[in-house]
N, C-alpha and C positions, 0 to 999 in steps of 0.2 A: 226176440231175435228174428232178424227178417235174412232167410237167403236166397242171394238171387244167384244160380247156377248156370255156371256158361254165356256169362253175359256176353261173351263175343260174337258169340251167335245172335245175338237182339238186333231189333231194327237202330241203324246209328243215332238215332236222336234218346233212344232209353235213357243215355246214361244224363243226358242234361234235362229230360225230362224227368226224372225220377228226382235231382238233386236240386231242378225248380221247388218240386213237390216237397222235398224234406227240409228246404230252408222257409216254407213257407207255414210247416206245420199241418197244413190245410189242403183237401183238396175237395172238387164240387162234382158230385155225381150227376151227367146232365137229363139224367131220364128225374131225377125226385126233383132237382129245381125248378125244369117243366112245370110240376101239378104242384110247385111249394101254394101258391095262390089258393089253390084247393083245401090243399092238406100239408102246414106246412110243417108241423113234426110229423115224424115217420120212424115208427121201432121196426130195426132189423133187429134179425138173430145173431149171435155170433158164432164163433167156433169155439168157443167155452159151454161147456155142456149147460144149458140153462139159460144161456147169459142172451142180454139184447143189449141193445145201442140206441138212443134217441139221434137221429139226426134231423137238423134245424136247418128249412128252405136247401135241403141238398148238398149242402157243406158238413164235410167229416174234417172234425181238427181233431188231433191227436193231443194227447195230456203229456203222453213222456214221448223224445224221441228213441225208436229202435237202434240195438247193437246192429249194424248190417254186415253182411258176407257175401260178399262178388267168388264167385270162380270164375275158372276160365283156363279155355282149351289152346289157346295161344293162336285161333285161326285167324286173329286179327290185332294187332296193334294199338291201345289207346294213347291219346298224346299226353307226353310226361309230365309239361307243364302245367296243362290245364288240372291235372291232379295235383299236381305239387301247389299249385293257389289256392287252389277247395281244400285242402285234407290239413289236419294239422300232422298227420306223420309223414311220414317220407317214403317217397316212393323208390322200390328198389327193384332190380329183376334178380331174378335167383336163376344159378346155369343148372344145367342138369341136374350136378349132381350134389346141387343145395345148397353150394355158395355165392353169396351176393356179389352181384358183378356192378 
C-alpha cells in the first residue's frame, strides 16, 4: 500500500507525474544510470528488515502494482475529468456530513 497524504499540498504536476510513473511500471533513478557504465547492477537495501533490491542501469520496475491512498485537505481542487479518464471508479465529492454530492 502506498499513501500519499495531503496531495493538495504537492507541487501541481505530482499528480500526472506520479500516474506517468505508475502506468509505466518503471521509473529511472538518474544518480545509478550515471555510473550504470561502471557499475551496472547495484543492491539497495530495502525497508524489509533484511531485504535488498538489484537494480539494472538505474531502472526500478515494480513486479505488482500498489493499492494507493490520496488524502486531502481540500486546499485545492483537482479536475474531475482528468480523474474520471484515469481511474476506473468514479469520482464523487462527499459534503460535510458524508453524503455524496
Amino acid at each position: 500500500m502506498l499513501v500519499i497524504d495531503e496531495i493538495d499540498k504537492a507541487d501541481l504536476s505530482l499528480p500526472h507525474d506520479m500516474l506517468a510513473t505508475i502506468e509505466d511500471g518503471e521509473y529511472l533513478v538518474r544518480e545509478l544510470a550515471r555510473v550504470a557504465r561502471r557499475t551496472p547492477k547495484v543492491v539497495v537495501h530495502t525497508a524489509d528488515p533484511g531485504g535488498s533490491a538489484e537494480i539494472i542501469e538505474g531502472r526500478v520496475t515494480c513486479r505488482a502494482f500498489p493499492f494507493i491512498v490520496f488524502t486531502s485537505n481540500r486546499e485545492r481542487e483537482f479536475r474531475r475529468r482528468s480523474c474520471a479518464a484515469r481511474c476506473s471508479w468514479r469520482c464523487s465529492r462527499r459534503t460535510r456530513n458524508g453524503s455524496r454530492a
